[in-house]
PDB file with one MODEL, atoms N, CA, C and O in Angstrom:
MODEL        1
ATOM      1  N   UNK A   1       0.827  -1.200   0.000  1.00  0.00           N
ATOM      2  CA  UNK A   1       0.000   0.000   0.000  1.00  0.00           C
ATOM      3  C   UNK A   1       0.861   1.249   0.000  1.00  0.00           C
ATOM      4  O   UNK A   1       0.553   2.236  -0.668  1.00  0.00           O
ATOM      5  N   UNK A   2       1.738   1.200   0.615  1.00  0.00           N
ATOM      6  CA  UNK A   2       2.876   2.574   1.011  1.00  0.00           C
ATOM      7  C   UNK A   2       3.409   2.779  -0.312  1.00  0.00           C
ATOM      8  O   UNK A   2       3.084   3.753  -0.991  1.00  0.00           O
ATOM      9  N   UNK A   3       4.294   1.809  -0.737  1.00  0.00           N
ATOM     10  CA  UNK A   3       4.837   1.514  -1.771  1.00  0.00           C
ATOM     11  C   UNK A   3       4.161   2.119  -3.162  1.00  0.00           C
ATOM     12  O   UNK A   3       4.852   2.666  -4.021  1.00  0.00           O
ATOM     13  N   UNK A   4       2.921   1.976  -3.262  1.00  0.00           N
ATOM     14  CA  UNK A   4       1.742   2.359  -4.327  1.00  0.00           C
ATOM     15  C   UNK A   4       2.148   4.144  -4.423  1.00  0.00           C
ATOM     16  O   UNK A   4       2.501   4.793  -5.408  1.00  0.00           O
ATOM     17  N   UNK A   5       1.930   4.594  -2.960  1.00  0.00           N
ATOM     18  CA  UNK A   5       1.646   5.784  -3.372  1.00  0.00           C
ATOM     19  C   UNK A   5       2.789   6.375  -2.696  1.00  0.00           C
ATOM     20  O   UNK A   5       2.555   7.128  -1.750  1.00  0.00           O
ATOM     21  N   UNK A   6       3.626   6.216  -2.935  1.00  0.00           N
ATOM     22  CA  UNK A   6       4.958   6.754  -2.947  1.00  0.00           C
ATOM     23  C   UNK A   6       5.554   6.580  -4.377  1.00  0.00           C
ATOM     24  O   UNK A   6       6.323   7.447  -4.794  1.00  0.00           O
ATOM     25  N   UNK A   7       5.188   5.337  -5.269  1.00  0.00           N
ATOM     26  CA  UNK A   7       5.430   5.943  -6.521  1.00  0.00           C
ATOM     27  C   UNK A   7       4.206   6.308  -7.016  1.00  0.00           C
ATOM     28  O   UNK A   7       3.826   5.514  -7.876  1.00  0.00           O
ATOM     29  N   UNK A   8       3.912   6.655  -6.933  1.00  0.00           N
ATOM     30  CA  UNK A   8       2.727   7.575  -7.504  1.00  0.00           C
ATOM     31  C   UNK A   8       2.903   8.918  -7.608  1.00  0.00           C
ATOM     32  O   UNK A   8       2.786   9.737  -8.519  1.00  0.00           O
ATOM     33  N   UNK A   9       3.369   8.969  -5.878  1.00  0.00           N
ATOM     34  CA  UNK A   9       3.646  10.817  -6.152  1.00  0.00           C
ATOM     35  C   UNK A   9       5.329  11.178  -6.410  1.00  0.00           C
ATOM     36  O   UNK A   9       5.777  12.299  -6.652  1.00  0.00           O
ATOM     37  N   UNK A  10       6.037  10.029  -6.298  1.00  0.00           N
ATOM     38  CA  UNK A  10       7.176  10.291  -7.297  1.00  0.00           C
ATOM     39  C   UNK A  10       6.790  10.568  -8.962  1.00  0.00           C
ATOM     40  O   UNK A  10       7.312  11.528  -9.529  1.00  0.00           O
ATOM     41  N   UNK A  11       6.217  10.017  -9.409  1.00  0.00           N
ATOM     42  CA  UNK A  11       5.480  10.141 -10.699  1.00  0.00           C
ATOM     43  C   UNK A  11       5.058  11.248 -11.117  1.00  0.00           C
ATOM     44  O   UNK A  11       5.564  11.719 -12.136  1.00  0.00           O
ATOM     45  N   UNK A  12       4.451  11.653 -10.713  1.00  0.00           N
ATOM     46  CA  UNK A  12       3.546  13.071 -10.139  1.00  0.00           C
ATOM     47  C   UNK A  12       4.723  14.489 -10.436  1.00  0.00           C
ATOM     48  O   UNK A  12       4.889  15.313 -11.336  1.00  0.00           O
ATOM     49  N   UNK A  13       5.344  14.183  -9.148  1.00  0.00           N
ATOM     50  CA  UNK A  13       6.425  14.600  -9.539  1.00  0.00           C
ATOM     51  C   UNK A  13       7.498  15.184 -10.287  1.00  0.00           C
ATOM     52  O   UNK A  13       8.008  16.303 -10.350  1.00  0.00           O
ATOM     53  N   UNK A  14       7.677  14.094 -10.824  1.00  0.00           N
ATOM     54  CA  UNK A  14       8.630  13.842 -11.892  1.00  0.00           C
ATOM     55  C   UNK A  14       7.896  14.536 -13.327  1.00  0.00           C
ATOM     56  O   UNK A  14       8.505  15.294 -14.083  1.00  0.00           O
ATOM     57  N   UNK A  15       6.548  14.128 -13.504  1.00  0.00           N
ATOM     58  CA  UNK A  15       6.011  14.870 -14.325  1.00  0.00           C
ATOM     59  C   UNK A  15       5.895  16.634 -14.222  1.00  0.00           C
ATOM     60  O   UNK A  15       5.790  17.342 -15.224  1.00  0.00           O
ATOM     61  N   UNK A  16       5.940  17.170 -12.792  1.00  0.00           N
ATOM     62  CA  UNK A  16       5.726  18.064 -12.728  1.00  0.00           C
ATOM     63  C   UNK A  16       7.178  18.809 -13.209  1.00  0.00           C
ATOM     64  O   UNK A  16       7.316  19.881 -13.799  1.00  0.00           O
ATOM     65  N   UNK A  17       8.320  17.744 -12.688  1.00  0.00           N
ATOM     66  CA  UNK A  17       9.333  18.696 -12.901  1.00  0.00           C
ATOM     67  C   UNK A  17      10.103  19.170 -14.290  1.00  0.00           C
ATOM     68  O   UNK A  17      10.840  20.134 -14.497  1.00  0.00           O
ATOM     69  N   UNK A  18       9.540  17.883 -15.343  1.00  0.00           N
ATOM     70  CA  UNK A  18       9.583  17.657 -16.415  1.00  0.00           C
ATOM     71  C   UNK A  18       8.756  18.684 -16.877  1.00  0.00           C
ATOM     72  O   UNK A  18       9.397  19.717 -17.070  1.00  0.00           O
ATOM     73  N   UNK A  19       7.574  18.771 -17.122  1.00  0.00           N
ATOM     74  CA  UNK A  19       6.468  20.046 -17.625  1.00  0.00           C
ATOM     75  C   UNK A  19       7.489  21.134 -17.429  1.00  0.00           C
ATOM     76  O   UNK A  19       8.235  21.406 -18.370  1.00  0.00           O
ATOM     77  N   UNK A  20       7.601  21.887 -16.098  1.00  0.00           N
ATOM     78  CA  UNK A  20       8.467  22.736 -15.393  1.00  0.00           C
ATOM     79  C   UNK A  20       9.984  23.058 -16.168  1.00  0.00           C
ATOM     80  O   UNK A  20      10.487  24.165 -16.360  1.00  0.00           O
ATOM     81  N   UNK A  21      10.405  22.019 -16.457  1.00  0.00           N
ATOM     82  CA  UNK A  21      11.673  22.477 -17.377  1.00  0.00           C
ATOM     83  C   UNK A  21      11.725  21.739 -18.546  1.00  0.00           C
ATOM     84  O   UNK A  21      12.756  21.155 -18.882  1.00  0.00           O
ATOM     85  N   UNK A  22      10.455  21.707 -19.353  1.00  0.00           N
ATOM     86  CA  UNK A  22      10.375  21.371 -20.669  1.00  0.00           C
ATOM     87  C   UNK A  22      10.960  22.163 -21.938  1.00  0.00           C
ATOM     88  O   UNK A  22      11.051  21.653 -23.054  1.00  0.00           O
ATOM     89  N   UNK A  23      11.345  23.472 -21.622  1.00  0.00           N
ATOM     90  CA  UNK A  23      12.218  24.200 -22.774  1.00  0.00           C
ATOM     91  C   UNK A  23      13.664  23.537 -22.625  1.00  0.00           C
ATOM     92  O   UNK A  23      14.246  23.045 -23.592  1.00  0.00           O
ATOM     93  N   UNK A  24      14.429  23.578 -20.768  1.00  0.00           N
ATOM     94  CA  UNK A  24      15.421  23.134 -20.905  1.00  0.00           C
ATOM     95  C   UNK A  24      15.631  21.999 -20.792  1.00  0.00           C
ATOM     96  O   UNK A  24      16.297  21.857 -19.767  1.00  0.00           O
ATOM     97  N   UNK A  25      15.361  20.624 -21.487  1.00  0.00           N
ATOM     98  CA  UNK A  25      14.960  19.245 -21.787  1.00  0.00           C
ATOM     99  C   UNK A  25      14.935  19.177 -23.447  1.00  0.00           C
ATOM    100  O   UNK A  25      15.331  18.194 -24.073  1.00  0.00           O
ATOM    101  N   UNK A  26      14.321  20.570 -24.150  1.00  0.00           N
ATOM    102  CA  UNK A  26      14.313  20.084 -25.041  1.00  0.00           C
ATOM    103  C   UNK A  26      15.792  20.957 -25.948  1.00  0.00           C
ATOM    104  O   UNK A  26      16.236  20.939 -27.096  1.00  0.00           O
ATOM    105  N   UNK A  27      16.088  21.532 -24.871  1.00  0.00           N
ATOM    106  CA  UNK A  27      17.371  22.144 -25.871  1.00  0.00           C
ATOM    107  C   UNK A  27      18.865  21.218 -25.236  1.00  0.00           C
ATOM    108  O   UNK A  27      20.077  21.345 -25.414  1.00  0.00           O
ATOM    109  N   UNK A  28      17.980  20.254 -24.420  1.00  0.00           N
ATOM    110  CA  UNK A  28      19.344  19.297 -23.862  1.00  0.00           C
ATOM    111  C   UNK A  28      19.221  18.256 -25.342  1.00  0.00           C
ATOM    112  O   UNK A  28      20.239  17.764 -25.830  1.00  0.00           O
ATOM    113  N   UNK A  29      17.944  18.041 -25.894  1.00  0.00           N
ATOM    114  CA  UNK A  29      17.901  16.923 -26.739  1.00  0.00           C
ATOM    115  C   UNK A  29      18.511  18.058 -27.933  1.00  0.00           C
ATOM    116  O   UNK A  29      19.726  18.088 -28.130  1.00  0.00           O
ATOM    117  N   UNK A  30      18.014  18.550 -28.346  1.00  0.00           N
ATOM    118  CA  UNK A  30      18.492  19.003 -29.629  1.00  0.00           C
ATOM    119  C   UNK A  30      20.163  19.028 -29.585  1.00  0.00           C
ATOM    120  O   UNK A  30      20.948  18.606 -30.434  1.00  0.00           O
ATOM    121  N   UNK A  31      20.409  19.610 -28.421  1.00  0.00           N
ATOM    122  CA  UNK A  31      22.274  20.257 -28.103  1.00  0.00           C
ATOM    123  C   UNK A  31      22.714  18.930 -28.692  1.00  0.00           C
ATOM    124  O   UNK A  31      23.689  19.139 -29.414  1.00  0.00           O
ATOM    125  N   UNK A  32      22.321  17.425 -28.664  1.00  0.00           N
ATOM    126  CA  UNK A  32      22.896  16.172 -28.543  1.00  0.00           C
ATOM    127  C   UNK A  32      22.456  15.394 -29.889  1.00  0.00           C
ATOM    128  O   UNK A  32      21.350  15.022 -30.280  1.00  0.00           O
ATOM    129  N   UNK A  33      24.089  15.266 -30.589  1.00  0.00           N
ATOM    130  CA  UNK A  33      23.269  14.833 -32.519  1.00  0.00           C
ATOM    131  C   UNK A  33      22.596  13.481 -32.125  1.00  0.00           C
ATOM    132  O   UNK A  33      21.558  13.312 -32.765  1.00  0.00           O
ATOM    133  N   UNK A  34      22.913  12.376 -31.177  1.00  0.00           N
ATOM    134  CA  UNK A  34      22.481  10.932 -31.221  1.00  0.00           C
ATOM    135  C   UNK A  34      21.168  11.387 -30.541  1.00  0.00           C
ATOM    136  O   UNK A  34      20.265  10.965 -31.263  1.00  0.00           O
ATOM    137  N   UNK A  35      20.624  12.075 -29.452  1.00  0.00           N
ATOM    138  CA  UNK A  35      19.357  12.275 -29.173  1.00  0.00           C
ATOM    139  C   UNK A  35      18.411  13.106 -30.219  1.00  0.00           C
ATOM    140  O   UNK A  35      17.208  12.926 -30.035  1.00  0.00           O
ATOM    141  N   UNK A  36      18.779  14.016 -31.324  1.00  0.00           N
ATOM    142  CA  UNK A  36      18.436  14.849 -31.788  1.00  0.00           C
ATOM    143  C   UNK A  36      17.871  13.838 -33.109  1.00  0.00           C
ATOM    144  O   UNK A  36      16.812  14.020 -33.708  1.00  0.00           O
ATOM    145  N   UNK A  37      18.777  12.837 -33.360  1.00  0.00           N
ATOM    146  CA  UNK A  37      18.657  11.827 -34.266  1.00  0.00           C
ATOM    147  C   UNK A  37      17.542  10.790 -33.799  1.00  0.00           C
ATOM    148  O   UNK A  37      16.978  10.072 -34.624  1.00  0.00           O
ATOM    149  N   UNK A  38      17.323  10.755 -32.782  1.00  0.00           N
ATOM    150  CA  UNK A  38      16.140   9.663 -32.252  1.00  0.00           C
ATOM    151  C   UNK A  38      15.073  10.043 -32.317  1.00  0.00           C
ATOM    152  O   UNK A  38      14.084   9.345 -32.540  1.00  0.00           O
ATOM    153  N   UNK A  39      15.101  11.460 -32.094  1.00  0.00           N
ATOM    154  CA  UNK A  39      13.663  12.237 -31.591  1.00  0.00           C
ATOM    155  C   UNK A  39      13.103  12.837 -32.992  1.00  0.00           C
ATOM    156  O   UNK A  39      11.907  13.119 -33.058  1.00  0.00           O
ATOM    157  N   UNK A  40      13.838  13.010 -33.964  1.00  0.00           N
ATOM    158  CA  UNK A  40      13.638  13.288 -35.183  1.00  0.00           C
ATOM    159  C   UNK A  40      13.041  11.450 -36.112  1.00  0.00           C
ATOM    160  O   UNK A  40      12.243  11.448 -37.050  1.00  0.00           O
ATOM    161  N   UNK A  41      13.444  10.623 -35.739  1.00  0.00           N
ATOM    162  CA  UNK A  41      12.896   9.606 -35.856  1.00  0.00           C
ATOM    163  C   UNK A  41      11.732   9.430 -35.575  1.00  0.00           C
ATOM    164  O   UNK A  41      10.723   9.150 -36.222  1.00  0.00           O
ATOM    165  N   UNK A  42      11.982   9.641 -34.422  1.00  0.00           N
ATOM    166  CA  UNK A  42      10.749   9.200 -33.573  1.00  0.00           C
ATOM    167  C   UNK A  42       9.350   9.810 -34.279  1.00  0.00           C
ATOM    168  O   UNK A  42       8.307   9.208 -34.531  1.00  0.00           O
ATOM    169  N   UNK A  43       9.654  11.039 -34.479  1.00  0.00           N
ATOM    170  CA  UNK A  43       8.420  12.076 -34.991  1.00  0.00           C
ATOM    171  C   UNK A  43       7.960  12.119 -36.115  1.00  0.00           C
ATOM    172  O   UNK A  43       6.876  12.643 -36.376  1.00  0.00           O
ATOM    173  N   UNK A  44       8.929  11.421 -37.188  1.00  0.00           N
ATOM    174  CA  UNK A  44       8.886  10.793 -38.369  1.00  0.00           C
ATOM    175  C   UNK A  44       7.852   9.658 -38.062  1.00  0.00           C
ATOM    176  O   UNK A  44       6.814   9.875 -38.687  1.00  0.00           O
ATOM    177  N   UNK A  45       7.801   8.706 -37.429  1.00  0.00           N
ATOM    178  CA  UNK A  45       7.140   7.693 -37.466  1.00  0.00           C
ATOM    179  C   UNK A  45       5.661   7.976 -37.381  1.00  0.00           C
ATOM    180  O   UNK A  45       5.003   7.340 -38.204  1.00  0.00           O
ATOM    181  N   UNK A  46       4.813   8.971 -36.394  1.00  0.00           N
ATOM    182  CA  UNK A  46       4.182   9.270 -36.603  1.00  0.00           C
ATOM    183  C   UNK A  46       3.206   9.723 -38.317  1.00  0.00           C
ATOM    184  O   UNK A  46       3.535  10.538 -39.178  1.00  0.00           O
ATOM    185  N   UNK A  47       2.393   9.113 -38.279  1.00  0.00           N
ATOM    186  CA  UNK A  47       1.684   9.131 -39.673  1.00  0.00           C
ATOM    187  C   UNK A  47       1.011  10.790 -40.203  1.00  0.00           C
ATOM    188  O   UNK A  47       1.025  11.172 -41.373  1.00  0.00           O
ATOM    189  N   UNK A  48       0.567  11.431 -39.264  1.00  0.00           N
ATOM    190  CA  UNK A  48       0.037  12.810 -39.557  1.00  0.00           C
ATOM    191  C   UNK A  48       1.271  13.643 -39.210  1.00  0.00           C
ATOM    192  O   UNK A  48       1.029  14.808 -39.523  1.00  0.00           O
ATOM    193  N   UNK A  49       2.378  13.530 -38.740  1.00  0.00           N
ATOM    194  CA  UNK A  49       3.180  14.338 -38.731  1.00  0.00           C
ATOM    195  C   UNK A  49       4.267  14.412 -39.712  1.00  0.00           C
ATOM    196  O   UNK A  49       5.049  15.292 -40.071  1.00  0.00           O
ATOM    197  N   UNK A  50       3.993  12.871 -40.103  1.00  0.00           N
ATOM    198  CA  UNK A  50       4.850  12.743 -41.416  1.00  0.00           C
ATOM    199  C   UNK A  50       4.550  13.074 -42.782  1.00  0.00           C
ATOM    200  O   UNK A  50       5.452  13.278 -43.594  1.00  0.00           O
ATOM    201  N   UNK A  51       3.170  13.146 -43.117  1.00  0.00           N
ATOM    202  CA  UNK A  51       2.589  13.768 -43.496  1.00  0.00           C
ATOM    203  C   UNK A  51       2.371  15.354 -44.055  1.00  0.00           C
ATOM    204  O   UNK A  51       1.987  15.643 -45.188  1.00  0.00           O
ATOM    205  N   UNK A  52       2.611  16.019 -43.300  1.00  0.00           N
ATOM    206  CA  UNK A  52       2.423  16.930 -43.057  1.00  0.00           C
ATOM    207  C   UNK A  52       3.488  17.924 -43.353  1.00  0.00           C
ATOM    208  O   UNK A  52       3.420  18.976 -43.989  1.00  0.00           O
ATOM    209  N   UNK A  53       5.000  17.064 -42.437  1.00  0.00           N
ATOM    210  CA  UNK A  53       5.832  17.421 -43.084  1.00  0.00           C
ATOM    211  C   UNK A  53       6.302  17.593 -44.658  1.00  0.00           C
ATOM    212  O   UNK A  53       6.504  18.706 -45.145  1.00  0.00           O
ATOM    213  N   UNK A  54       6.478  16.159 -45.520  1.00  0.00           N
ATOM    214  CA  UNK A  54       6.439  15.728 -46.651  1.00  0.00           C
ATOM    215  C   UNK A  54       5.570  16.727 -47.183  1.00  0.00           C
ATOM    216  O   UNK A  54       6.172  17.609 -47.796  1.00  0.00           O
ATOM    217  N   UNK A  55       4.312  16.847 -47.126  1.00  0.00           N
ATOM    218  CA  UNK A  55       3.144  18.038 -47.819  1.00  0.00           C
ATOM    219  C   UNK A  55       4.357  19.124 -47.425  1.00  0.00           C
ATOM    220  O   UNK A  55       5.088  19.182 -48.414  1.00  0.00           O
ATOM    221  N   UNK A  56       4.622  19.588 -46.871  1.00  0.00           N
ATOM    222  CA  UNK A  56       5.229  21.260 -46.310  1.00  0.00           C
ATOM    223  C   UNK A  56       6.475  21.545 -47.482  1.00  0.00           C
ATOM    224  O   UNK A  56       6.687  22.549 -48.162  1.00  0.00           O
ATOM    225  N   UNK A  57       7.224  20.186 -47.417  1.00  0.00           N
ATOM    226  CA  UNK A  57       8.514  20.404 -48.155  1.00  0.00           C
ATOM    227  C   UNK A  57       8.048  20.334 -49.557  1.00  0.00           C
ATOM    228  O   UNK A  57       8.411  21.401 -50.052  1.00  0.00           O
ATOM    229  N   UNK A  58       7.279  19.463 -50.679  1.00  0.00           N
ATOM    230  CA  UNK A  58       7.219  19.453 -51.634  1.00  0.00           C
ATOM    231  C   UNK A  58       6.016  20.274 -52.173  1.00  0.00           C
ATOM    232  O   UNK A  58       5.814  20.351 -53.385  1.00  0.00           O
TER     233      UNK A  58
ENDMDL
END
């Protein structure tokens, strides 16, 4: 029972602190070519974003 909600509000947390320094998180990923390379993947995979892109460029 303890256990439950102790990660829970670690969670909580962690989300909050993340939200909270979401500009500097995302200029840690970009600063970094192997993270910058994943996350650019990553967003690729998505079907409407890929999309969208592809439409933008051609």
């Amino acid at each position: 029972m303890r256990y439950g909600l102790v990660k829970w509000v670690l969670l909580i947390l962690g989300a909050f602190l993340m939200y909270q320094n979401r500009y500097k998180l995302l200029n840690l990923i970009i600063g970094m070519k192997l993270l910058r390379t994943i996350a650019i993947r990553g967003f690729l995979r998505l079907p409407g974003i890929r999309d969208k892109m592809v439409q933008d460029m051609f």
